[in-house]
Each structure stands twice: as C-alpha cells, then as structure tokens.
C-alpha positions in Angstrom: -13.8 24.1 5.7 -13.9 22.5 2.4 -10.0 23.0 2.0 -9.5 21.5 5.5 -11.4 18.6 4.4 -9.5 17.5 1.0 -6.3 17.9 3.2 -7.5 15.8 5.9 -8.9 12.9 3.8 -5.3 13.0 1.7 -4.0 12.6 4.9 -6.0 9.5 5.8 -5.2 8.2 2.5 -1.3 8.3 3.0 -1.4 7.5 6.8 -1.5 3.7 8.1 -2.8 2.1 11.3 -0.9 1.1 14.1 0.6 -2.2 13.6 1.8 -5.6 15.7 5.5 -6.2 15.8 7.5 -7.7 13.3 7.2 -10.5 12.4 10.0 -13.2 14.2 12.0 -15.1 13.0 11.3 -18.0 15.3 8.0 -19.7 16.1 6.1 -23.0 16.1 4.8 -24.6 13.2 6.4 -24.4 9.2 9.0 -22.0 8.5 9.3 -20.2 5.1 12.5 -18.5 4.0 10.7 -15.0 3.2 12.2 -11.7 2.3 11.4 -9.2 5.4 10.9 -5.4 4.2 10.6 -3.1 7.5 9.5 0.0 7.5 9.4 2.6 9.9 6.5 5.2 10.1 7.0 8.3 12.2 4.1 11.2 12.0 4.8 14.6 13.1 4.0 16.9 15.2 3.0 14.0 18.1 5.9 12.2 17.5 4.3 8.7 16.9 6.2 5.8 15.7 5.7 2.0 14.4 6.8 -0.3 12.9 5.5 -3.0 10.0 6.7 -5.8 7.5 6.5 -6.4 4.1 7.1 -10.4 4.3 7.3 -11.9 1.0 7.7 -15.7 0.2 8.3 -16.8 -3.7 5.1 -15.3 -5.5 3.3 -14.4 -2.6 3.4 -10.8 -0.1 1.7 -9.6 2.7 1.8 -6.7 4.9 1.9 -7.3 8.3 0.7 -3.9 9.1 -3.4 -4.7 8.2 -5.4 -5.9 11.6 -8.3 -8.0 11.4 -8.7 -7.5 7.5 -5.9 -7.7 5.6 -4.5 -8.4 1.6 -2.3 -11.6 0.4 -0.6 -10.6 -2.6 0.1 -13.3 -5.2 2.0 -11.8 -7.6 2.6 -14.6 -10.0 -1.3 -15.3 -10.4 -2.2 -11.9 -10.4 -4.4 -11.9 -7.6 -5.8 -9.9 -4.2 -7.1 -12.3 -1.6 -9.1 -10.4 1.1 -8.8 -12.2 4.3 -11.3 -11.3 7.4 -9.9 -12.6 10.3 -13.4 -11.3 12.3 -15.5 -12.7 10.2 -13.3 -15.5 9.3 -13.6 -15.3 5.6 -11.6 -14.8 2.4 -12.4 -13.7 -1.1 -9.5 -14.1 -4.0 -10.2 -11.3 -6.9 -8.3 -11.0 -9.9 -5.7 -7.8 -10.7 -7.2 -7.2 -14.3 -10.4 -6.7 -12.3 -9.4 -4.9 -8.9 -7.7 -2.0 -11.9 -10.9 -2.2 -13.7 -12.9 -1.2 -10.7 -10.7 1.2 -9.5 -10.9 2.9 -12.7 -14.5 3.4 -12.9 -14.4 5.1 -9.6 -11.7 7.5 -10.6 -13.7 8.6 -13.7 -16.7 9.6 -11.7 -16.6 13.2 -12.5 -15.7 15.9 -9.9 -17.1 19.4 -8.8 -15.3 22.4 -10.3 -14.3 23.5 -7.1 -12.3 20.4 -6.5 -8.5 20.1 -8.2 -7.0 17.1 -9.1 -4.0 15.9 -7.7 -0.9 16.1 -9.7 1.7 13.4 -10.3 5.0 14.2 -11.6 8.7 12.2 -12.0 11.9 14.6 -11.1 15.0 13.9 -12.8 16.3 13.5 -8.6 17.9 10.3 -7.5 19.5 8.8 -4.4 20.6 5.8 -3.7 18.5 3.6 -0.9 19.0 -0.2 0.3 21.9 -0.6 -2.6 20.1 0.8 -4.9 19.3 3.9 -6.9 15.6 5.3 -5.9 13.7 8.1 -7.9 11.6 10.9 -7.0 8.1 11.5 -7.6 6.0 14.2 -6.8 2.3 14.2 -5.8 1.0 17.7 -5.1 -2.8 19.2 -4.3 -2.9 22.5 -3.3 -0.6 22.6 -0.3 -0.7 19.4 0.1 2.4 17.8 -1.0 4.2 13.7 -1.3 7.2 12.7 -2.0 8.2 9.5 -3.2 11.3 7.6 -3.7 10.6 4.6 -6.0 13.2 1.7 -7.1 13.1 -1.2 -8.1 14.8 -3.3 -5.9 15.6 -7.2 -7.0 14.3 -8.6 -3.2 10.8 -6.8 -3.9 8.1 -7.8 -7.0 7.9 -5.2 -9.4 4.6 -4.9 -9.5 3.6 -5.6 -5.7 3.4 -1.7 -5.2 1.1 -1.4 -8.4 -1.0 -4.4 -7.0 -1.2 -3.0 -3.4 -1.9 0.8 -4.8 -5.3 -1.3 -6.8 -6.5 -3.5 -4.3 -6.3 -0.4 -1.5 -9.9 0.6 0.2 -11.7 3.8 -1.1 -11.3 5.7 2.2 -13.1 8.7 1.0 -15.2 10.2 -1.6 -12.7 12.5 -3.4 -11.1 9.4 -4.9 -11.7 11.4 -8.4 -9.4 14.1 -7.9 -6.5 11.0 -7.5 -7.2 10.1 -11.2 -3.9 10.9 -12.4 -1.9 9.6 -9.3 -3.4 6.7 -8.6 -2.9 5.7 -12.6 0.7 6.4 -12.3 1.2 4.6 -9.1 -1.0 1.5 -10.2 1.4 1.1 -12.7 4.3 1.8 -11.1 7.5 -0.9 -11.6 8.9 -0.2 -8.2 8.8 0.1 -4.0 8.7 3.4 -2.2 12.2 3.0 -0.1 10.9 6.2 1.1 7.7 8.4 1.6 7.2 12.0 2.9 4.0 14.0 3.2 3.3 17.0 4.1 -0.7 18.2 5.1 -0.5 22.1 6.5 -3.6 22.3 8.8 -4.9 25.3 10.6 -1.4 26.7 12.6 0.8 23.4 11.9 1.8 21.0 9.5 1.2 17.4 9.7 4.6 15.4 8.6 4.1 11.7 7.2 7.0 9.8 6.7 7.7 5.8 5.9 10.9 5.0 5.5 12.4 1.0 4.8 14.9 0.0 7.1 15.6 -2.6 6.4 15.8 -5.9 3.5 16.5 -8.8 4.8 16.0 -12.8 3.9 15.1 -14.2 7.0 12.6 -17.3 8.2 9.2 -16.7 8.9 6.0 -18.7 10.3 4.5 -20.1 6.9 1.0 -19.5 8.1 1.9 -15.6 7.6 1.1 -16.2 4.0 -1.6 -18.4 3.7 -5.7 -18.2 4.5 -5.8 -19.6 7.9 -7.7 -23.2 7.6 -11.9 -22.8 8.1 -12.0 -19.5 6.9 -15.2 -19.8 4.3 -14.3 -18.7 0.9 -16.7 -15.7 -0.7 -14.8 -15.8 -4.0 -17.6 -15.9 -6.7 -17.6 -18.9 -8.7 -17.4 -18.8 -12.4 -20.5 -19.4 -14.6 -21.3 -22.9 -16.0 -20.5 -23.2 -19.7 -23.7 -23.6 -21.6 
C-alpha cells in the first residue's frame, strides 16, 4: 500500500486539471500580440484528452490551464503573482524567494523506507517545433518520466524553471523530489514533450503532454493582467528606520 501511494501522489504531481479552450484569437476589449504554446494532454488507459495554452506577451506568461486560482509569470521582474479569481485576490512574490521556500521543504528529511527520485540527462535528441529537444530522465522505482527539454526562441528560458518553483506542494513526499525538482527549477528550457509512466495494480497509467503547436497570434490583453478590484495580499516591505 505504501508503494501504491508514492506512485499515485507522483502521478498527481505530473498530471493537470481539465482546462477551458484555447484561448481566441478574437474578442472584445485590448488585443495583445502574444505567443500561443498549445499543448495537448492525453492520459491512458481512459483515453482522456485536453487541451491548454501557454500565452505569453513580452515579459509576461500565463497558463491558461489553472481554474479559479492561477500563476502570471513575469519573467523580466522575476516574479509569481497568485491570482484567486474566487476570492478575488492576488499576491505578487518574488522568484529568489518562491526557490528559497521550495528548498526548505525539499530538505525536510525522509524515512528510510522512502527513495528519492532520480534525475538524469541522456545524450538522446530529436528535433521538436524547429528545434533540437533533449532527454531527461526522472525515475522512482517503477515509476518513470521522460522529458524533452529545448530551448526554444518563442518561449523564456527560464519560465519552466519559474513555473517548476511557484507549483503547489500537492503531497507530503515532496522530499524524495529533492534532486528533480533542483534540476528542473533550474532548467534553461520547455518540455516540447512529456511522458510518464505510473504501473498500478494490473495496468499502467500513461501521461503524456505534448506542444502542438507555437504560434504568434492576438489575444485578449486582460489574459495577462490581475483583473481590476481584485485586493492585493502582497506583503508590504518594512519601513526603513
């Protein structure tokens, strides 16, 4: 039961939620010219499919995938805004400190019993969207990722990195991800691809996320900005003395 467990959290970890349709083109209001990434996720065995987009505009990203609570990236300023769209409120924390906290969590020690997750880079390449991706392994028991990272000129080198940071702890066994989630926070490039695989009891449970598609493209401007009332919960800085 323990074993089933660590495989099922992984696979919450690398699994998204269902997600609203990409973003148009067309709308009312400001348009933006914005960079479009969309990428397909397909799990296996049920055969479930969506869609999301990556929509970036100058220094600032945002995945359309997150409902109700979701991330605006700026990647210039080096800053996470965390926008509740229930609660109608937004909080803007800096990178530098998003790593920091994520760093304390992965040194909380682990039980013996646990092992950490491995990360490894292949010599392996293929080319993806016009340009060459490579592979990276993540590997826990039989639990097993593979990665195609690149660095692609329409995508922020280190959006990825800033997404991989700012991401919800989801479970308590974020300690045996040390050494992955150090590599990927600090990765300088985009998945173009993404395939797990989570054996479980008689089958195998097949994650994949695959980019279809880069494109430059307008957007509604208000896809990247807080929406106007929202209160803002970012802590002010301490009067000088």
């Amino acid at each position: 039961m323990t074993r089933r467990f660590v495989l099922f959290a992984l696979a919450i970890c690398v699994a998204c939620k269902p997600s609203p349709p990409p973003a148009k083109p067309a709308g009312a209001g400001p348009q933006v010219r914005a960079t479009v990434v969309t990428i397909r996720t397909t799990v296996r065995p049920e055969n479930k499919v969506w869609v999301r987009n990556l929509v970036i505009a100058g220094d600032r990203a945002r995945d359309t995938g997150e409902l109700d609570t979701w991330r605006l990236y700026d990647t210039k300023a080096e800053t996470v805004t965390f926008v509740d769209d229930v609660a109608r409120t937004s909080r803007t924390e800096a990178l530098a400190r998003l790593v920091a906290q994520r760093e304390e969590l992965l040194q909380k020690p682990l039980p013996a019993h646990y092992s950490r997750a491995t990360f490894k880079r292949t010599k392996e390449r293929r080319a993806l969207q016009g340009v060459t991706a490579e592979q990276a392994l993540i590997e826990a028991g039989t639990y097993r990722r593979e990665l195609w990272l690149a660095e692609h000129p329409s995508i922020p080198r280190g959006l990825f990195g800033m997404m991989q940071a700012s991401e919800p702890s989801s479970t308590p066994l974020v300690p045996m991800m040390r050494t992955v989630d150090e590599a990927l926070m600090s990765a300088r490039g985009f998945p173009l691809a993404d395939r797990a695989t989570i054996p479980l009891g008689d089958q195998t449970i097949i994650i994949e996320r695959d980019v279809l598609r880069i494109v430059l493209q307008p957007v509604s401007a208000s896809l990247l900005a807080v929406p106007a009332g929202y209160r803002d919960l970012t802590p002010k800085p301490k009067p000088a003395k």
